[in-house]
VOGU-3710 file (C-alpha; in Angstrom, 3 decimals, decimal comma):
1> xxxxxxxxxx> 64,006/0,521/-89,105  63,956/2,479/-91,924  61,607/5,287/-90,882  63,567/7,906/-89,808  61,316/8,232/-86,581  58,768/5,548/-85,320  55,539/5,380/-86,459  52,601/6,901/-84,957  49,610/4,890/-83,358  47,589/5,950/-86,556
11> xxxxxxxxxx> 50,223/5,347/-88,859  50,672/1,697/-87,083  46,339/1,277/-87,257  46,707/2,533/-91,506  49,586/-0,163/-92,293  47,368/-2,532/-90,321  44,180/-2,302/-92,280  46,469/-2,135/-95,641  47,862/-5,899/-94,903  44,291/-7,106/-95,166
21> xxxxxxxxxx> 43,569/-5,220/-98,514  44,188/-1,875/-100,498  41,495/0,652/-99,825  40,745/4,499/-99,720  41,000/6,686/-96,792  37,357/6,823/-96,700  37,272/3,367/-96,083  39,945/2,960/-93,435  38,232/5,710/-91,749  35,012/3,776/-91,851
31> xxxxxxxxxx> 36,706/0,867/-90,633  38,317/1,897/-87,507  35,639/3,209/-86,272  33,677/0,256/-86,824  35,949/-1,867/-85,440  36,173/0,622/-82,539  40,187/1,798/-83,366  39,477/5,351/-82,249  38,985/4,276/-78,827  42,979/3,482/-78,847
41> xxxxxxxxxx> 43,985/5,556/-81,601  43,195/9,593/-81,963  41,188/9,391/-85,469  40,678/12,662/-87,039  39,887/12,867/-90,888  42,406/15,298/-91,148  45,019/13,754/-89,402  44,181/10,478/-91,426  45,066/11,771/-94,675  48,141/13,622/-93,981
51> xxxxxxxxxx> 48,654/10,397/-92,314  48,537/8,230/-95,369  50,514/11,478/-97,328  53,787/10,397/-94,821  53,481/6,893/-95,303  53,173/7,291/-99,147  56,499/9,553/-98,829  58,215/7,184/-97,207  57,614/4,321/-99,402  55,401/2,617/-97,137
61> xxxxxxxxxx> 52,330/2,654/-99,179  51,630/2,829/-103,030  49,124/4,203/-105,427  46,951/1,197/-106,980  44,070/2,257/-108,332  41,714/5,166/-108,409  38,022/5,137/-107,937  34,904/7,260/-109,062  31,292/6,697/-107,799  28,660/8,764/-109,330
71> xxxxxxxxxx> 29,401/12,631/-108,566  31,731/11,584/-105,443  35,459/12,982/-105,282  37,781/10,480/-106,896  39,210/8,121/-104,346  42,853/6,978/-103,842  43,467/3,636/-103,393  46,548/2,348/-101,416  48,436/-0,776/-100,863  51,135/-1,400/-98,281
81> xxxxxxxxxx> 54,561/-2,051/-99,674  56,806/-4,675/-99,087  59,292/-1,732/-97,101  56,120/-1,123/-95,647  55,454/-4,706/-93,982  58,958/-4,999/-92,944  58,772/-1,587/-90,779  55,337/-2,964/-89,708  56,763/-6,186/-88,496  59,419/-4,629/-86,564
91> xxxxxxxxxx> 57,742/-1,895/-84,660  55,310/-4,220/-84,012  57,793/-6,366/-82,136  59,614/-3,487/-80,459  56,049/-2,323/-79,531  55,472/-5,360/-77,784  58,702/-6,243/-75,933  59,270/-2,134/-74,612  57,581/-0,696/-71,642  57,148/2,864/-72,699
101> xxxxxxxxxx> 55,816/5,779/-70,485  52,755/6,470/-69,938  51,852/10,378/-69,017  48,429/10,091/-68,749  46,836/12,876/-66,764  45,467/11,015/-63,878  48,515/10,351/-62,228  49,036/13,684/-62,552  45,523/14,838/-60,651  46,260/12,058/-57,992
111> xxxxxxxxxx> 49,469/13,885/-57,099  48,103/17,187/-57,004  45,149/15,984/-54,904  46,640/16,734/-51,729  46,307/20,251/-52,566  42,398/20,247/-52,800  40,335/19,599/-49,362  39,492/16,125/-48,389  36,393/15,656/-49,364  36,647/17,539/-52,693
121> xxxxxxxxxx> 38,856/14,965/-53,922  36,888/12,004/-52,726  34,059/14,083/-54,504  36,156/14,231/-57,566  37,409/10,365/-57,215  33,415/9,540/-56,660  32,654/11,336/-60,069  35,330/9,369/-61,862  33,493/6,049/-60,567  30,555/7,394/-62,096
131> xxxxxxxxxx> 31,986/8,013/-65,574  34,247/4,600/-65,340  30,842/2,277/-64,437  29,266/4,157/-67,380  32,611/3,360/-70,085  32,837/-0,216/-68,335  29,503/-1,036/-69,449  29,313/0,596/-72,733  32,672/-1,440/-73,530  31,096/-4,905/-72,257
141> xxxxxxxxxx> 27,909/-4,147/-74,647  30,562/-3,577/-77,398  32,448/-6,804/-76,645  29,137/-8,852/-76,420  28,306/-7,653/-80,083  31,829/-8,552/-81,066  31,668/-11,994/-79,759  27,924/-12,467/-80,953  29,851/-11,520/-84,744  31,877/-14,365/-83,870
151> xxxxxxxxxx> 34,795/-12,087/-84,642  37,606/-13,807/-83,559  38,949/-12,325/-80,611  42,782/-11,911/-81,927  40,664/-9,128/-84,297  39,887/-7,351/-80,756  42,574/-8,238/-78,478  43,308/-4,253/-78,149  40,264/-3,469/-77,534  40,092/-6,376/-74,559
161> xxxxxxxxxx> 43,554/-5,062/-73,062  41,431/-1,327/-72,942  38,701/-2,558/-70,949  40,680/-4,691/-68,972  42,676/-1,503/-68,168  39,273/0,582/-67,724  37,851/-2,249/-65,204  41,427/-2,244/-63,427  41,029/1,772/-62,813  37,380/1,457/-61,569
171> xxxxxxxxxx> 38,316/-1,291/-58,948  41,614/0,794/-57,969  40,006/4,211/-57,540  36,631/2,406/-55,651  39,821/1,040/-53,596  41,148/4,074/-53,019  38,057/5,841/-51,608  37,331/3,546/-49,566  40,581/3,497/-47,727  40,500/7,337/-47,587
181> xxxxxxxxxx> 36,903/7,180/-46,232  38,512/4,536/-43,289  41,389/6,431/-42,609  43,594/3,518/-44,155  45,599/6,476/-46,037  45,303/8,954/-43,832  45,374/12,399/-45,297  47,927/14,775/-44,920  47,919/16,237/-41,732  45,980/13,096/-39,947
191> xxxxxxxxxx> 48,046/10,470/-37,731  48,701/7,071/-40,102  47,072/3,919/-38,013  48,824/1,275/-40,248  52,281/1,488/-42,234  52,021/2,853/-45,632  52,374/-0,577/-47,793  52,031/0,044/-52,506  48,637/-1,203/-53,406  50,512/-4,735/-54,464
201> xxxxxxxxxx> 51,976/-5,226/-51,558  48,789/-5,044/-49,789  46,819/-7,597/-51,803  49,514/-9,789/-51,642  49,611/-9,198/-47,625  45,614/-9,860/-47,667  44,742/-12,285/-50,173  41,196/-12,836/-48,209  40,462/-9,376/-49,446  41,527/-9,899/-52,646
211> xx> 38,981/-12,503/-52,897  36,328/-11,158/-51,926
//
């Protein structure tokens, strides 16, 4: 690639909107968060801009065309370049094909759980079920308007994978206060009744349950 570092998320989500069309900042700012892009990528104005400013540096993007409405700031308008869809296309691809790490905070919290009392973190877990029903269903409201656009679903595939991944939380954490309620993890200190098994495992070993 010829960056000399990969591109960011936001970087990726700019070049993206700039193989459809050139536009302003403004614009790509009003697009991802129509299209709901801030939910995967962290969209700042700020951070936009200086955003496009790299890109632009690195021969990724060109000026256009300028605009002027009425009393409004003039407006930039950029197009991707052809260096631009070739760095695209690859990261894209390595994007796709790499499994990166994740260091999301919750793993974190789970680890350091054992350090609170027991039913502080089942409080704690019970909260998170709370706030994850709440996301679930404001994501399936936004997917029903999507599919009543008849936006086709390629367009929101990302968006899909996230509440796929939101739903998949939800069910593990209900899952996992459940078997700390039943003493199916026992918690540290308390005598095990069953041999410790990864969540996997376990569905596979009780596919009735899975089921159900």
């Amino acid at each position: 690639m010829s960056a000399a570092k990969p591109l960011t998320t936001l970087a990726m989500a700019v070049l993206e909107l700039l193989y459809e069309r050139p536009m302003h900042p403004y614009e790509m700012t009003q697009l991802m968060r129509e299209r709901h892009v801030d939910r995967r990528v962290k969209l700042r104005p700020g951070s936009l801009y200086h955003t496009v400013e790299r890109l632009l540096s690195q021969g990724f993007i060109e000026v256009v065309d300028t605009q002027r409405q009425g009393r409004r700031p003039e407006r930039t308008v950029y197009a991707i370049t052809d260096l631009g869809r070739d760095t695209f296309s690859a990261q894209t691809r390595q994007m796709l094909t790499t499994l990166a790490p994740d260091y999301t905070p919750y793993p974190v919290a789970l680890s350091a759980g054992n350090e609170l009392d027991r039913e502080d973190f089942l409080n704690q877990l019970r909260r998170r079920v709370i706030q994850l029903h709440g996301q679930v269903a404001a994501e399936r409201t936004i997917a029903e308007q999507l599919i009543e656009k008849q936006l086709p679903r390629m367009y929101w595939i990302d968006f899909d994978y996230i509440t796929h991944q939101r739903q998949s939380e939800l069910d593990w954490t209900k899952k996992l206060i459940d078997d700390l309620e039943t003493g199916r993890i026992p918690w540290p200190g308390q005598k095990a009744e069953v041999v410790p098994t990864l969540s996997l495992l376990a569905d596979e070993e009780n596919p009735d349950d899975k089921a159900s």
